[in-house]
C-alpha positions in Angstrom: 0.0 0.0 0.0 2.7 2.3 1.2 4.0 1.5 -2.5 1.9 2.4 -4.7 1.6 5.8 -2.8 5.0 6.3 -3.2 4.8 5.2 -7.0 1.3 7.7 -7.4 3.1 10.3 -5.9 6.2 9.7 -7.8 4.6 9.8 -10.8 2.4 13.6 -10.1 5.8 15.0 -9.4 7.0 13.9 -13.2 4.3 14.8 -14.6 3.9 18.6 -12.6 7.8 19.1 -13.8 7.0 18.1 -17.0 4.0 20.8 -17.1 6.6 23.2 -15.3 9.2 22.5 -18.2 6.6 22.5 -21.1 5.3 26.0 -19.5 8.6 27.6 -19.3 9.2 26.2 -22.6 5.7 28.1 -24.3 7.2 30.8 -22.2 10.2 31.4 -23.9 8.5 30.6 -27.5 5.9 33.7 -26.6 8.4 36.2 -25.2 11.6 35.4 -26.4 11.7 34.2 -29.7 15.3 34.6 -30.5 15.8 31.4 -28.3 13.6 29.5 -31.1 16.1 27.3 -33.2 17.5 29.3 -36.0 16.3 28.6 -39.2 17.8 30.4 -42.4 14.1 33.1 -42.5 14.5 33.2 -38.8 17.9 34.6 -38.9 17.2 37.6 -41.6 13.8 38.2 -39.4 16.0 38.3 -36.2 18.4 40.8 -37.9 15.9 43.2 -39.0 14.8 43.8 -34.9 17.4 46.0 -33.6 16.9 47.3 -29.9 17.2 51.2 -29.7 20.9 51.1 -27.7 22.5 49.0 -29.9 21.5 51.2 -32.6 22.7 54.3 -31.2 25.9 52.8 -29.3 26.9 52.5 -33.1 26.9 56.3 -33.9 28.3 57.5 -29.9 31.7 58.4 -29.0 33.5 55.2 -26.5 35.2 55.7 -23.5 38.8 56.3 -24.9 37.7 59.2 -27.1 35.8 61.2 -24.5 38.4 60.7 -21.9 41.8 62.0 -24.8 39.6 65.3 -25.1 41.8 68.0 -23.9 38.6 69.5 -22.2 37.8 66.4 -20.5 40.8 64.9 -19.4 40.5 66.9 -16.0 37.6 64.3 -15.1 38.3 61.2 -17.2 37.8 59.5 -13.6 34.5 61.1 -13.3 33.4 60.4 -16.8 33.9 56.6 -16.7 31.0 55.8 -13.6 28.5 53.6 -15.7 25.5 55.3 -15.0 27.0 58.3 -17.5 27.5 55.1 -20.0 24.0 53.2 -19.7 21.4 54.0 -22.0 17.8 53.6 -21.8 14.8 55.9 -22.4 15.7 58.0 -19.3 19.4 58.6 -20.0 18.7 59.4 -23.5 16.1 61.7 -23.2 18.1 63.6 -20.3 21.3 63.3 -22.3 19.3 65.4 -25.4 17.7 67.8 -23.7 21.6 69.0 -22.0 23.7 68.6 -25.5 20.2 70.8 -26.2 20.6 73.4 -23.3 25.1 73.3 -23.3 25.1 73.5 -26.8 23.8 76.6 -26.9 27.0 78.5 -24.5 29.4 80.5 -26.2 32.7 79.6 -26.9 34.4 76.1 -26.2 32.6 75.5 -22.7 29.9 73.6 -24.1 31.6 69.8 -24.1 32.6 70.8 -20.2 29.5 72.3 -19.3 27.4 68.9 -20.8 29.9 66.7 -19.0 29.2 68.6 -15.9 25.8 68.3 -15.9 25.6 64.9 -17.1 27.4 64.1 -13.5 25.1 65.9 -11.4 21.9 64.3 -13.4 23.7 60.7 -14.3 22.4 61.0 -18.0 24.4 59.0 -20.9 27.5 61.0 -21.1 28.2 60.0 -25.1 24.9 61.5 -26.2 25.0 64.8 -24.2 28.5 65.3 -25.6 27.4 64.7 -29.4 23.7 66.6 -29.0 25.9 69.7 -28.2 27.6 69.4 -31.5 24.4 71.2 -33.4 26.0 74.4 -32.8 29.0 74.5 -35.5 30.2 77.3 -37.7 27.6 75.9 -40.3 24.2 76.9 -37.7 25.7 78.9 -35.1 24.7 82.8 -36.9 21.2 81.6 -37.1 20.9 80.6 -34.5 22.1 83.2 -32.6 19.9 85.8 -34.3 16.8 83.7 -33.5 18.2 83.9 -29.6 19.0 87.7 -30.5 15.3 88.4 -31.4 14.3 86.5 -28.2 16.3 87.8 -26.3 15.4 91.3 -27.7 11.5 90.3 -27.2 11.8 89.3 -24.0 13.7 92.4 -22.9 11.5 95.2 -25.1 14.7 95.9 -26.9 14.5 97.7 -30.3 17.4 96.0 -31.0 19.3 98.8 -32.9 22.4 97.4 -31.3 22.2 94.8 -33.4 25.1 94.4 -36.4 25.4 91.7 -39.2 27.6 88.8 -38.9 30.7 88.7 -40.7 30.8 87.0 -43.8 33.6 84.4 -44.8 36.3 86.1 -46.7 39.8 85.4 -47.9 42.0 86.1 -44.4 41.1 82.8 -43.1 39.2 80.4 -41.1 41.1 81.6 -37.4 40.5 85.1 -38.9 37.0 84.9 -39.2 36.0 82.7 -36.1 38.0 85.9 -34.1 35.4 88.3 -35.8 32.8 86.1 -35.2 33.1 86.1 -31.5 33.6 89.7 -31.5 30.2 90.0 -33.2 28.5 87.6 -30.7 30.1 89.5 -27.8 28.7 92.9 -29.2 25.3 91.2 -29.4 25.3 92.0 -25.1 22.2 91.4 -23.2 19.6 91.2 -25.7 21.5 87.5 -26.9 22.8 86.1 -23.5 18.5 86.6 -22.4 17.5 85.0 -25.9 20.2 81.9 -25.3 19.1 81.3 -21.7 14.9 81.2 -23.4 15.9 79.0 -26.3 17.6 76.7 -23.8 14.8 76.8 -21.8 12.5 75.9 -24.8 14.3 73.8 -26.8 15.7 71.8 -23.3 12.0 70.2 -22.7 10.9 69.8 -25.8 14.0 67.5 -26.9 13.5 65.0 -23.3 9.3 64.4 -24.2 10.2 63.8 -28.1 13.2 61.6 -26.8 11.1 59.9 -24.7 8.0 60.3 -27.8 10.2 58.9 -30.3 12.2 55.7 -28.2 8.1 54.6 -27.3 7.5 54.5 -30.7 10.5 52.7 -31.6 9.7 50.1 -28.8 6.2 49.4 -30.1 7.1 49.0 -33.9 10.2 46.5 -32.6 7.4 44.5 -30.2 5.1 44.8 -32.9 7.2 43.2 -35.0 8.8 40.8 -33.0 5.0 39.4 -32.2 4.2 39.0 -36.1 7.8 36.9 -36.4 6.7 35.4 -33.6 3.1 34.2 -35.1 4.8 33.1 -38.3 7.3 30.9 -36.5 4.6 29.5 -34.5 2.5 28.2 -37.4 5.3 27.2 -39.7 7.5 24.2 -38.0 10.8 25.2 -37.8 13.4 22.7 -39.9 16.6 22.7 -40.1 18.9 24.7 -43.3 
């Protein structure tokens, strides 16, 4: 008698790990299909679903480039804690909106200033540090006279102080760039106001797009992850 309880009870215990095994098994063919055996369709569907890091770790600066910059060698030890290196929605969407709001300073400060802030509010450090790079000599007259007129608005400024910037000519690039910041420094008040609003309004605005535009990348990867998923789950897999 005491046998064949042993032998009943033996026998629930297969079969509940067996249900236990099967279940994780189902599990892992609903949620995680890349663990499916890889068939040759499988493989090019798998290659088309890129996560959003990997795809912008490809196009960030790495550790040994930020830490050889000659304005951030002061805090290379800083700059290597791995909360200013992971990237998810948060970190993203805080790293844009400062390379937003430090791109925007005057003069070579705005690499140090991003850096600085990307510390205190532990945001991806790589992103800040290329966001900031919309300012060049290619969009920085623009725009500063859009901050100008800001700046001006803000202030009730007629703006008659206000002088055109100078034009590329034959002296040189180092010539030029040396008139250029004595044209943004004669800009005065009315600019360093219109720089501090566009900050302020373009600061935002990049963190809920960030965070907009990684939701939407999320969806359209789950989205179609669950239509590879459905294929592979009516096709039987065989072996290329």
């Amino acid at each position: 008698m005491a046998l064949d309880h042993a032998s009943r009870h033996a026998a629930k215990t297969r079969r509940g790990t067996t249900l236990r095994e099967n279940g994780r098994a189902l599990l892992e063919f609903s949620v995680f299909p890349s663990r499916i055996p890889a068939t040759g369709r499988a493989i090019r569907a798998r290659q088309k679903i890129q996560p959003v890091r990997k795809y912008l770790k490809r196009f960030l600066p790495k550790h040994e480039a930020v830490c050889e910059s000659r304005w951030l060698r002061p805090f290379a030890n800083t700059l290597l804690h791995p909360r200013l290196w992971h990237l998810n929605r948060h970190s993203a969407a805080g790293a844009i909106a400062t390379g937003l709001a430090c791109g925007l300073i005057p003069g070579p400060f705005q690499m140090p200033a991003a850096a600085l802030c990307c510390v205190l509010f532990r945001v991806n450090l790589p992103l800040a540090l290329l966001t900031t790079l919309y300012t060049n000599p290619f969009t920085l007259v623009p725009i500063y006279i859009l901050a100008y007129r800001l700046g001006s608005h803000v202030l009730h400024h007629d703006g008659s102080g206000f002088t055109p910037p100078p034009e590329p000519d034959g002296s040189g690039l180092a010539a030029w760039l040396g008139a250029l910041t004595d044209w943004v420094i004669g800009l005065g008040t009315p600019l360093a106001m219109g720089l501090v609003v566009l900050a302020a309004l373009l600061s935002p605005l990049g963190y809920v797009a960030t965070r907009a535009a990684w939701r939407a990348w999320l969806i359209r990867a789950w989205r179609r992850r669950k239509r590879h998923t459905s294929r592979l789950a009516s096709t039987p897999a065989t072996l290329e």
